[in-house]
C-alpha positions in Angstrom: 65.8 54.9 87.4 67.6 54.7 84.1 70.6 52.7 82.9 74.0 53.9 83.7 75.7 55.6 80.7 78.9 53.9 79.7 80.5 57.5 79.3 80.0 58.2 83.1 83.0 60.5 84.8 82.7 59.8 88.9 83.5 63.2 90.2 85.6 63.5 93.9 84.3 62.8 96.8 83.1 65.6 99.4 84.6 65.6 102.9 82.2 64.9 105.6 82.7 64.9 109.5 80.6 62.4 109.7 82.8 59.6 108.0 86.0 61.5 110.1 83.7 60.2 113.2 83.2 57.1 112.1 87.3 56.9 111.7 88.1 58.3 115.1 85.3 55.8 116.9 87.5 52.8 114.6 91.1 54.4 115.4 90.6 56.0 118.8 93.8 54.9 119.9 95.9 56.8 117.8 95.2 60.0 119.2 95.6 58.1 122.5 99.0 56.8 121.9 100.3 60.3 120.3 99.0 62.5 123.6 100.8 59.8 125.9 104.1 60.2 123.7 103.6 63.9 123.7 103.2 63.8 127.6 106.2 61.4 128.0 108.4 63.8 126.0 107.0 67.1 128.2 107.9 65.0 131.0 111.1 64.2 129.8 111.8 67.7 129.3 110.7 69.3 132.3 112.5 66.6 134.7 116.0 67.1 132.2 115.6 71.2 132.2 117.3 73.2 135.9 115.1 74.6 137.6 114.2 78.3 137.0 113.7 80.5 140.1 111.4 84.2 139.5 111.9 87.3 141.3 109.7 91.0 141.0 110.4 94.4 141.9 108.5 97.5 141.0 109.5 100.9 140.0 106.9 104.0 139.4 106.8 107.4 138.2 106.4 110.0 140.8 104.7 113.2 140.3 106.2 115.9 138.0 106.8 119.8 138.5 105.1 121.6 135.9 106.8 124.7 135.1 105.6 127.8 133.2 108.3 127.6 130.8 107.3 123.8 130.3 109.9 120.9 130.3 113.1 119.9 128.4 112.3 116.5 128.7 108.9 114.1 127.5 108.0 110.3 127.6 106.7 108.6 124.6 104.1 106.8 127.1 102.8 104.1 124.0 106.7 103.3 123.6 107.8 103.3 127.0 107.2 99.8 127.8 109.1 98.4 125.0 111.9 101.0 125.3 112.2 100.3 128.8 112.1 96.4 128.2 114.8 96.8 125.3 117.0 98.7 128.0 116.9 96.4 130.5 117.9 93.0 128.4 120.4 95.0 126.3 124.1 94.3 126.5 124.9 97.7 128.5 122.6 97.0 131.4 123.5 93.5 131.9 127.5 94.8 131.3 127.2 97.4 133.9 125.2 95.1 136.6 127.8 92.5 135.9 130.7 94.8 136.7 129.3 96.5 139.4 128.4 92.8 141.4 132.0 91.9 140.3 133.5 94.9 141.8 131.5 95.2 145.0 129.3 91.7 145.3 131.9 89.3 144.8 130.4 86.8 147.4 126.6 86.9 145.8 128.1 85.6 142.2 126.7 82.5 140.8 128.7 81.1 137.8 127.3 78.5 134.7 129.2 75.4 134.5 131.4 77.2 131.9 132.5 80.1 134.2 130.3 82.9 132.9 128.4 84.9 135.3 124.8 83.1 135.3 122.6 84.4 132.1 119.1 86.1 133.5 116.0 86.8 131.9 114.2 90.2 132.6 110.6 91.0 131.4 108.7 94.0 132.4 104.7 94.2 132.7 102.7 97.6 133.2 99.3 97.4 135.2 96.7 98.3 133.6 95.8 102.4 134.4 98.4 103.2 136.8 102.3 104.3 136.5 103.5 100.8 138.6 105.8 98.7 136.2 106.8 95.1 137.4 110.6 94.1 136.5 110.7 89.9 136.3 113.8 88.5 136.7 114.8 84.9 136.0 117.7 82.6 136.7 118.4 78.9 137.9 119.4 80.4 141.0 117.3 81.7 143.7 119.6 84.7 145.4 121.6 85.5 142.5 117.8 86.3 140.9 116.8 88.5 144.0 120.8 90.2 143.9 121.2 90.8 140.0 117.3 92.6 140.0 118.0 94.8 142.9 121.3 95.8 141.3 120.0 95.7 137.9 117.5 98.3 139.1 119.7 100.5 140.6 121.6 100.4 137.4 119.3 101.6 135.2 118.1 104.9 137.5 121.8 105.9 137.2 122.2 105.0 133.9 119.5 107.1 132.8 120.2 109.9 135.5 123.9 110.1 132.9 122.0 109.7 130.0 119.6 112.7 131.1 122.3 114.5 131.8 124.4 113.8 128.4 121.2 115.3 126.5 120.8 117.9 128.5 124.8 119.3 128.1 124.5 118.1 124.3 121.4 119.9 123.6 122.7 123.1 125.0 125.9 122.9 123.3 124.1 122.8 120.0 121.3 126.0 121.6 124.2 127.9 122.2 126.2 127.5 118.9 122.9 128.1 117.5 122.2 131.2 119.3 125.9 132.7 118.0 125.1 132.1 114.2 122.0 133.5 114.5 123.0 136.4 115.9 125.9 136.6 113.4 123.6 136.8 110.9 121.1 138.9 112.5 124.0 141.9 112.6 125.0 141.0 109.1 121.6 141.6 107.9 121.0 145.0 110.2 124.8 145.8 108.6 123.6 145.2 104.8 120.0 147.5 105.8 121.9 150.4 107.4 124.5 150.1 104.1 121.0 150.5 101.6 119.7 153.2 103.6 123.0 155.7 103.5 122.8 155.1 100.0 118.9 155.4 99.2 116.2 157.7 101.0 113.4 155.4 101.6 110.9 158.1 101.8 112.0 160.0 98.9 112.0 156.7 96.8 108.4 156.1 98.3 107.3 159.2 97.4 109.2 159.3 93.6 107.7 155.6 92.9 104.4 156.9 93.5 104.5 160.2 91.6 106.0 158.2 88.9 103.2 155.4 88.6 100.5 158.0 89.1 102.3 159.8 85.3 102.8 156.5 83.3 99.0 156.0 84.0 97.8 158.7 83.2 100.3 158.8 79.4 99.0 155.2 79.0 95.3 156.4 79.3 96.4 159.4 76.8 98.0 156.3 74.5 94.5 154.3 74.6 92.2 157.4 73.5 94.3 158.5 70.3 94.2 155.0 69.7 90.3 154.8 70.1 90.3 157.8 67.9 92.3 156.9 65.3 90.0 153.6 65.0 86.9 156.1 64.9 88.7 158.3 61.5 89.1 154.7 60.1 85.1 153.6 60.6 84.9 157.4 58.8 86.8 156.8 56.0 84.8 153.7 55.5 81.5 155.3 55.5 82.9 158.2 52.9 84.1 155.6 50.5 80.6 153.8 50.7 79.0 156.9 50.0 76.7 156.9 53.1 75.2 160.1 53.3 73.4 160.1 56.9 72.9 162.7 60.0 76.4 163.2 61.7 77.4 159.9 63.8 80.4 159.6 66.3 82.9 159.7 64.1 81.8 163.1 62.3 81.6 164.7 65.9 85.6 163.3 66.3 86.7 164.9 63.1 84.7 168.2 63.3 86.3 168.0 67.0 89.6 167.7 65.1 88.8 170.5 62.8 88.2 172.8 65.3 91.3 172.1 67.2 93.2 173.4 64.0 93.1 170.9 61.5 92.3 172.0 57.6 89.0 173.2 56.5 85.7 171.0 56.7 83.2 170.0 54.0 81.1 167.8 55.7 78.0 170.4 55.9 78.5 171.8 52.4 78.5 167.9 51.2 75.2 167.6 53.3 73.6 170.8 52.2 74.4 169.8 48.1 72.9 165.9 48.9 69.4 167.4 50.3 69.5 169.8 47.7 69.3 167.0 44.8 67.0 165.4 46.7 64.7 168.3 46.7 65.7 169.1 42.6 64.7 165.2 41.9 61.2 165.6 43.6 59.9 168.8 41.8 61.4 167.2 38.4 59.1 164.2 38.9 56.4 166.6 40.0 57.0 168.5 36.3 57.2 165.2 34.7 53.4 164.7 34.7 52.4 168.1 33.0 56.0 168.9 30.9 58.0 167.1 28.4 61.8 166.5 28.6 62.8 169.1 26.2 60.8 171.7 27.9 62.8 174.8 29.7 61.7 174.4 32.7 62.8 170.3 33.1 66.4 171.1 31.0 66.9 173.8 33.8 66.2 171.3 36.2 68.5 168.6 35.4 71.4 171.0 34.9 71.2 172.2 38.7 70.9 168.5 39.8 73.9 167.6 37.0 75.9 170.5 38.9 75.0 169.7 42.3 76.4 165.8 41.9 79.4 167.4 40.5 80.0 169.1 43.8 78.6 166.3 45.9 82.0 164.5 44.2 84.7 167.6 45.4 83.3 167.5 48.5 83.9 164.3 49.6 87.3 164.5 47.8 88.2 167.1 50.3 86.6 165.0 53.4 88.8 162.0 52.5 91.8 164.3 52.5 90.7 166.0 55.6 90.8 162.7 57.3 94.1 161.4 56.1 95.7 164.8 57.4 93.5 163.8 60.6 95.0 160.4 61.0 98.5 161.2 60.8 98.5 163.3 63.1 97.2 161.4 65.5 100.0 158.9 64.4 102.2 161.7 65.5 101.0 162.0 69.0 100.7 158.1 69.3 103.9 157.7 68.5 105.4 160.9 70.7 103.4 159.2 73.9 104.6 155.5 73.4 108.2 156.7 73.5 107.2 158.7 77.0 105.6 155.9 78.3 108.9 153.9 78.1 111.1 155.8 79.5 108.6 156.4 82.7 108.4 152.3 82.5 112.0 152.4 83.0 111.9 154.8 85.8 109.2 153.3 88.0 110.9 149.6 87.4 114.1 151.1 88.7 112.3 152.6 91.6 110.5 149.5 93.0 113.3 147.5 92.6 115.1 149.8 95.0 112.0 149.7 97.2 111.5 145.5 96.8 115.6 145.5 98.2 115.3 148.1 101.1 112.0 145.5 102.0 114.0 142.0 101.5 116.4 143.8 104.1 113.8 144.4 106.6 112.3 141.4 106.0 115.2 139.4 106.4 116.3 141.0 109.7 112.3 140.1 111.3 113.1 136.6 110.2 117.1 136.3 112.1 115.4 138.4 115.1 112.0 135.7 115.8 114.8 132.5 115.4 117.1 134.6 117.6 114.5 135.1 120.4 113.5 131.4 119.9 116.4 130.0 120.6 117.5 132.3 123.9 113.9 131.2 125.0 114.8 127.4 124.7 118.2 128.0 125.8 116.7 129.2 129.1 114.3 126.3 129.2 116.9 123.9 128.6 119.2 126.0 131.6 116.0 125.8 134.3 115.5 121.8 133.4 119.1 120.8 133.7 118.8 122.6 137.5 115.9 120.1 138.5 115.6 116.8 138.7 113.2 115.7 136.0 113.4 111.9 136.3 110.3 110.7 138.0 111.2 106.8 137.6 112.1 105.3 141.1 112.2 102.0 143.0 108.9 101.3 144.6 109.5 97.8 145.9 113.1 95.8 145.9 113.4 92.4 144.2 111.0 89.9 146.0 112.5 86.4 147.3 113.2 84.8 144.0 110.7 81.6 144.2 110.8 78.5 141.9 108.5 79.0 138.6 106.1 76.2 137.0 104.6 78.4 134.0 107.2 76.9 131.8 106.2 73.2 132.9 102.6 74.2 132.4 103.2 75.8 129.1 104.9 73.0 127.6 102.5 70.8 129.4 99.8 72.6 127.4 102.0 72.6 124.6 102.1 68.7 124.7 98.6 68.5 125.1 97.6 70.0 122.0 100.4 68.8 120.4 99.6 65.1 121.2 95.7 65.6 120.3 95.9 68.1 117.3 99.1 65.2 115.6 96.8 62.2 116.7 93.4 64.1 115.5 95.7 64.5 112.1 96.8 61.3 111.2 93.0 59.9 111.9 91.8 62.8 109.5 94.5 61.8 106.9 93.5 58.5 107.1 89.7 59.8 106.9 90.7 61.9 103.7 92.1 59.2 102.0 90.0 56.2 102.2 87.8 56.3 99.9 85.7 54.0 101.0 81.6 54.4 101.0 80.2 55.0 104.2 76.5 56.5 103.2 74.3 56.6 100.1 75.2 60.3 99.9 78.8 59.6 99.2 78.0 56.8 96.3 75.6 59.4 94.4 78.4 62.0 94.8 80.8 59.5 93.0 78.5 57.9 90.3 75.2 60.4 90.4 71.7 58.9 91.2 72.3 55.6 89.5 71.3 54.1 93.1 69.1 50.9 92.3 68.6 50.7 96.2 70.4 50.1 99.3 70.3 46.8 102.0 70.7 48.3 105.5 73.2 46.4 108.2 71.0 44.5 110.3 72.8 44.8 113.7 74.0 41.8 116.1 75.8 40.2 112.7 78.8 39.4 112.1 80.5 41.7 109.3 81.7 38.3 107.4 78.9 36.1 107.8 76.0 36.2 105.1 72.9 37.4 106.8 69.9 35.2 107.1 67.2 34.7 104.1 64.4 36.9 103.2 61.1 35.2 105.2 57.8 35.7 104.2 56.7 36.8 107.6 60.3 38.2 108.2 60.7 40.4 111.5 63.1 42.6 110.2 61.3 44.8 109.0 63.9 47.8 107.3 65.7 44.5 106.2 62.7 43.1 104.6 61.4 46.6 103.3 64.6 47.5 101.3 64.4 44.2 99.6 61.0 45.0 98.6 61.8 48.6 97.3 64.4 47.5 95.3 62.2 44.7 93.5 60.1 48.1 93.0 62.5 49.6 91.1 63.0 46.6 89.0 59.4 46.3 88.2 59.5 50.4 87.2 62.7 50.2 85.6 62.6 52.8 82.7 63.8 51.6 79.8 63.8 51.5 76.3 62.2 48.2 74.6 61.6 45.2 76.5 62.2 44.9 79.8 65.1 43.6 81.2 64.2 39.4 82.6 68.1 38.4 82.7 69.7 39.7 85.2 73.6 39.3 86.3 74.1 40.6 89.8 78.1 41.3 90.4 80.7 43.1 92.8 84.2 44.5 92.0 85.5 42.3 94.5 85.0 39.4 97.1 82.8 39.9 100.6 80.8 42.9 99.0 77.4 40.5 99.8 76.4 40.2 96.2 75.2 36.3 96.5 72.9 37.0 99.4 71.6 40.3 97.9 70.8 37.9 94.8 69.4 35.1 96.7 66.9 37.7 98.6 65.9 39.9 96.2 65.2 36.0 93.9 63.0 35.4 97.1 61.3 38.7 97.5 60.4 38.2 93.1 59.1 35.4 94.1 56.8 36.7 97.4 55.5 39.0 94.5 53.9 36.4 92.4 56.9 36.1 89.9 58.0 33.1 88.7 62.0 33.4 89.4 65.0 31.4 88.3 68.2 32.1 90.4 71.3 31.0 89.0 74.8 30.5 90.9 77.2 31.6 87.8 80.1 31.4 90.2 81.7 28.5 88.9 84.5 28.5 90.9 83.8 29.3 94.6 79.9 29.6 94.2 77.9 29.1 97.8 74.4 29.7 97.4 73.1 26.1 97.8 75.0 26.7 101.5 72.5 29.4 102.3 69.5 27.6 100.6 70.5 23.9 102.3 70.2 22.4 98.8 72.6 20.5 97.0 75.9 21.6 94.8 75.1 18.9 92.0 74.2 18.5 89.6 74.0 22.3 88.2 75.2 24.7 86.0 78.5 23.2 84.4 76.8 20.3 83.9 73.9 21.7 81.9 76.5 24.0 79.9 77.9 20.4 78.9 74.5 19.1 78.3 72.2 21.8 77.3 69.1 19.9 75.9 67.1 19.9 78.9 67.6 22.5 81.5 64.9 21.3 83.9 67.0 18.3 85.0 69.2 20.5 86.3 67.1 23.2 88.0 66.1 22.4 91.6 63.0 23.5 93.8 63.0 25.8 96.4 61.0 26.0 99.6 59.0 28.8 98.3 56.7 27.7 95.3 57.7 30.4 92.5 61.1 30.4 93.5 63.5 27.6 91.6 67.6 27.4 91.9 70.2 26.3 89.6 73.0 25.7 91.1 77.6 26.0 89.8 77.2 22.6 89.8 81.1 20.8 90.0 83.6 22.9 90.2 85.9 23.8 86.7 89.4 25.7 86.2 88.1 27.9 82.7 84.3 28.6 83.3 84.9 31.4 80.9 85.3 28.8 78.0 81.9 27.5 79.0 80.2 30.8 78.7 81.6 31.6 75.2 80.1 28.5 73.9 76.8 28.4 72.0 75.3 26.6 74.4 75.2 29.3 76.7 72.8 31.4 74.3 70.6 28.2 73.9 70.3 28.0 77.9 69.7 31.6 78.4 66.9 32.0 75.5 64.8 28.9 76.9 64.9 30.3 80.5 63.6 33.6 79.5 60.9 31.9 77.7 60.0 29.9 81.1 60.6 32.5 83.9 59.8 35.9 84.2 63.1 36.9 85.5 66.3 34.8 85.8 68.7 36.1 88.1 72.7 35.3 87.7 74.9 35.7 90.6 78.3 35.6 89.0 82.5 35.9 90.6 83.5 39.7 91.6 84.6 41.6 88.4 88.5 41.1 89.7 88.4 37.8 90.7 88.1 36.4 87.4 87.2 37.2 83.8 83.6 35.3 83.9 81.7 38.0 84.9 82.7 40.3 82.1 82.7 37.7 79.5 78.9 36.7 79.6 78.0 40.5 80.9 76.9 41.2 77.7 74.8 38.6 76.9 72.2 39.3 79.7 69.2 42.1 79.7 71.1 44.4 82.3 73.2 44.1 84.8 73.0 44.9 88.9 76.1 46.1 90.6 76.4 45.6 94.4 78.8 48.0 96.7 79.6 47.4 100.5 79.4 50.4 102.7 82.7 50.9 104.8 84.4 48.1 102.5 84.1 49.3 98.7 86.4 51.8 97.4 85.7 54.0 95.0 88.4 53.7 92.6 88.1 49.9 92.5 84.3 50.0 91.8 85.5 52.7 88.7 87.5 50.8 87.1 84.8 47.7 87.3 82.2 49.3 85.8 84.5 50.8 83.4 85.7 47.2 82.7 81.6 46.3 82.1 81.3 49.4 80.1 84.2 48.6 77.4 82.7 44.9 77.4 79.1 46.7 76.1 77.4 45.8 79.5 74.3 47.3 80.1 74.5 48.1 84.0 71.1 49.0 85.6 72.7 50.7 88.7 74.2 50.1 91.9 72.9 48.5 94.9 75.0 49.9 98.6 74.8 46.7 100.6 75.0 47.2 104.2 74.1 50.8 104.9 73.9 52.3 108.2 70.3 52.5 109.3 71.4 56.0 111.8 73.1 57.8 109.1 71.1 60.7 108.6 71.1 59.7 104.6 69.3 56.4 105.8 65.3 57.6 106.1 63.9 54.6 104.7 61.2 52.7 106.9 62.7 53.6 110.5 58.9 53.9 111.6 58.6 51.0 113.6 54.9 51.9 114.1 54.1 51.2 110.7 54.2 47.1 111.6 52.9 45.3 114.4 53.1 41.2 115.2 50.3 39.5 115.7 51.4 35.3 115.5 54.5 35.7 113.8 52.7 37.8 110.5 53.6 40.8 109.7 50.8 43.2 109.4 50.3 47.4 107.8 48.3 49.4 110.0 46.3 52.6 109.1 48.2 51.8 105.5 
């Protein structure tokens, strides 16, 4: 364990069922009292309310004729319960039963108390897999319930019979003025065909489209090769002008194609011929070369016929060039000539399949009129064959039943009151639950204030809750009791701090009745069992009691020796265990407080920590007076005690924050009084850990 920091934020409290438990074994009555006032009221109710009398009749569907032709009229069988439930609460059903029982059942008329016929209540169940549906009828009288259901049935075969029959007469209304537009149509459309047809030869355009198409493809294919060839004269041209002089290619067999189809004289060969020519002239003059000088006949003779031969290597090829231009534009000529062909035939077959795409939008049109035609003569005969037979299959199976009185309101709302009455009282106990903040286990405090938990004093049962429990014993029998003490003297022994170890101690509470004094005077006692030599001071000036629980005397004590501070020893009393000495308040005084701000209170507390090896202060609650907080500080730490089921957490905040702003150094907290069955509560429940043997308590096989 480590001191608390003065900085520490509690954080909120968990629910737990456990403390809601704890709250409905204390206030058990409430849920009591709120189910008897919710029963009272049910009763109320139910005696106030008329009685309500319940009737039943049944009505199935019988079997139905299937016909080849199939039938006119269907059943929505997922939305036939509802519809039919909708039907027989609506205004026309209960508007038509009311006026037929008024016009022919005068006598069976039951009237409300302000003259309207008597309201009933009509539900309608289906059983499960079968076509049987139960009407339920309810009134506050018991033959006006049986009456109104049997008429009420009655009225809704007829009504539906008239309402079968309204479709049916509607619906072929609207076939037949169907049927005469359509066939309007149908003999406009046949009317428009036979029109196009006197007009235009369907065949003969046929036949002219095709003829037509079959030209402009074959001038467009004409259009793409004098195009292709005019792109080969233009590679020609290309090579001439580079000066290539290689074997004939694709284009030369184009143009000598050209020149043979009359076109102007080629030189293409003669060019050739004069090329290989030089070629050869070039190789015999480097051949001479090696035996003859320039200036001899022989190589002068030689390099005029290869001087003359360039020459007409140079006419040649301007007569090629020419050759081709000629070439090219008369292939311009014919490109030209077949483009204009090709759109005049465009224009021709576009007329002609636009005559063809009318004549088949007529025909199409009149397939379209003829299938709706034959459609609707087929449904008008369908409609014609059901409106002969009876298609309604609904019929009374069973009349309305002796109306008998019902109890499923009175054990709804009984029900009703039931939870009503336990969930409100079951509320208000969780309310109160929720907002008590109040500790009831060590696992709440560590939630509020972290694991600043010095220890915790179980309740020792067969006490009282306001009387002070008995004094630690040396051979006590309690032995949780005795055990806690001993744990938390522990965790004073161990206590990790920084520099020396805390001897002065000031145990206080928030408030009155938290069990601070006795938790002082025991754990003074259980010091003291452990060979330390123990001082335990009663700082309460004011209302202090621990010379009750020790059987010594009041005076002379404390106040005196803050008056008289020379020798402390004439005040300090023994005990009737050896290491263990008492000082007690001594007379009572209005302003302790002054007292404790006086030097004289430093002088007392330095010579008892020189004498004892821990002192132990119980001082007033935190609230109940300023004493506690005013000599807080002055002591080596400070141990805070909290009272399961009694504390509340925002009180023991705003104590400790109180110590805090004074610069109190608080060890922890101490829960006083915890429940030894909580579950959090697991220390030293084994019994079979101690044994009695004359009164001493003894470990075994420890």
């Amino acid at each position: 364990m480590e001191p608390m920091a003065n900085n520490h934020a509690p954080a909120a409290a968990k629910f737990r069922l456990q403390k809601f438990l704890f709250f409905l074994r204390k206030f058990w009555w409430i849920p009591v009292v709120t189910l008897a006032l919710s029963l009272s009221t049910a009763i109320a109710i139910f005696s106030l309310t008329p009685p309500t009398f319940v009737s039943y009749g049944n009505m199935w569907e019988t079997e139905r004729l299937r016909l080849p032709e199939g039938a006119a009229f269907t059943y929505d069988r997922e939305n036939y319960i509802g519809t039919m439930t909708e039907l027989l609460r609506g205004s026309t059903m209960r508007e038509m039963t009311t006026n037929y029982l008024k016009e022919f059942n005068t006598n069976e008329i039951v009237l409300d108390k302000d003259g309207h016929i008597l309201d009933a209540e009509i539900q309608v169940f289906a059983s499960p897999k079968s076509s049987l549906y139960t009407i339920e009828a309810r009134t506050a009288n018991p033959a006006f319930t049986q009456v109104y259901l049997n008429t009420l049935m009655d009225r809704y075969l007829d009504y539906r019979e008239n309402a079968r029959s309204g479709v049916s007469t509607k619906t072929m209304k609207s076939i037949s003025t169907e049927i005469q537009n359509t066939e309007e149509e149908l003999n406009a459309a046949k009317a428009a065909l036979g029109e196009y047809e006197r007009s235009n030869n369907f065949a003969v355009l046929q036949e002219e489209s095709a003829v037509e198409s079959s030209y402009l493809v074959k001038l467009k294919t004409e259009l793409s090769d004098y195009q292709l060839q005019t792109m080969l004269l233009a590679a020609r041209e290309l090579e001439l002008d580079s000066g290539a002089t290689g074997t004939t290619n694709a284009s030369d067999a184009i143009f000598e194609s050209l020149r043979n189809a009359g076109s102007a004289a080629s030189f293409t060969s003669s060019r050739l011929d004069a090329a290989k020519e030089i070629e050869l002239l070039k190789l015999q003059r480097e051949k001479l070369a090696k035996y003859l000088r320039p200036l001899h006949p022989k190589m002068v003779k030689l390099d005029e016929d290869i001087a003359r031969a360039q020459k007409l290597i140079v006419v040649y090829h301007q007569q090629n060039h020419e050759e081709i231009v000629a070439a090219r534009q008369a292939l311009q000529i014919k490109i030209d000539s077949v483009e204009q062909f090709i759109q005049e035939w465009e224009a021709k077959v576009a007329s002609a399949n636009a005559r063809l795409a009318q004549a088949n939008t007529l025909n199409q049109d009149i397939l379209t009129k003829q299938r709706m035609y034959d459609r609707l003569v087929a449904l008008s005969d369908n409609v014609r064959v059901s409106k002969s037979i009876d298609d309604d299959t609904l019929a009374i199976n069973h009349v309305a039943s002796p109306a008998k009185r019902s109890y499923q309101e009175a054990k709804s709302l009984l029900s009703q009151s039931i939870i009503l009455g336990l969930g409100l009282g079951l509320g208000i106990v969780l309310l109160i639950a929720i907002r008590d903040d109040r500790f009831s286990s060590l696992v709440e405090v560590t939630e509020r204030f972290g694991d600043n938990v010095v220890g915790q004093v179980p309740e020792i049962s067969g006490t009282s809750a306001t009387e002070p429990l008995g004094l630690l014993e040396g051979n006590d029998d309690r032995h949780i009791y005795a055990e806690s003490y001993r744990n938390l003297r522990s965790a004073l022994l161990y206590l990790a701090v920084e520099g020396h170890r805390p001897k002065v101690l000031l145990i206080t509470s928030a408030v009155p009745n938290e069990g601070k004094s006795t938790i002082a005077t025991n754990l003074a006692r259980a010091l003291a069992l452990g060979g330390s030599k123990v001082l335990l001071v009663d700082g309460d000036l004011r209302k202090g009691h621990i010379h009750e629980l020790l059987k010594l005397p009041s005076r002379p004590g404390l106040s005196e020796l803050l008056r008289q501070p020379d020798d402390p020893a004439l005040f300090i009393q023994a005990t009737d265990l050896e290491d263990f000495s008492f000082l007690s308040r001594g007379g009572l005084t209005r302003n302790p407080g002054d007292l404790f701000l006086s030097p004289a209170f430093d002088q007392i507390l330095a010579r008892l920590r020189e004498q004892y090896d821990y002192v132990l202060i119980d001082s007033s609650p935190v609230f109940a007076a300023d004493d506690t907080s005013t000599f807080a500080p002055k002591v080596d730490g400070t141990l805070f005690v909290v009272r399961s089921r009694f504390s509340n957490a925002r009180v023991v905040r705003e104590a400790l924050e109180t110590l805090f702003q004074r610069q109190a150094r608080v060890l922890g907290l101490i829960l006083n009084r915890a429940d030894p069955s909580a579950r959090s509560y697991y220390f030293y429940k084994y019994a079979g850990y101690y044994s009695s043997a004359n009164g001493v308590k003894a470990n075994i096989g420890s």
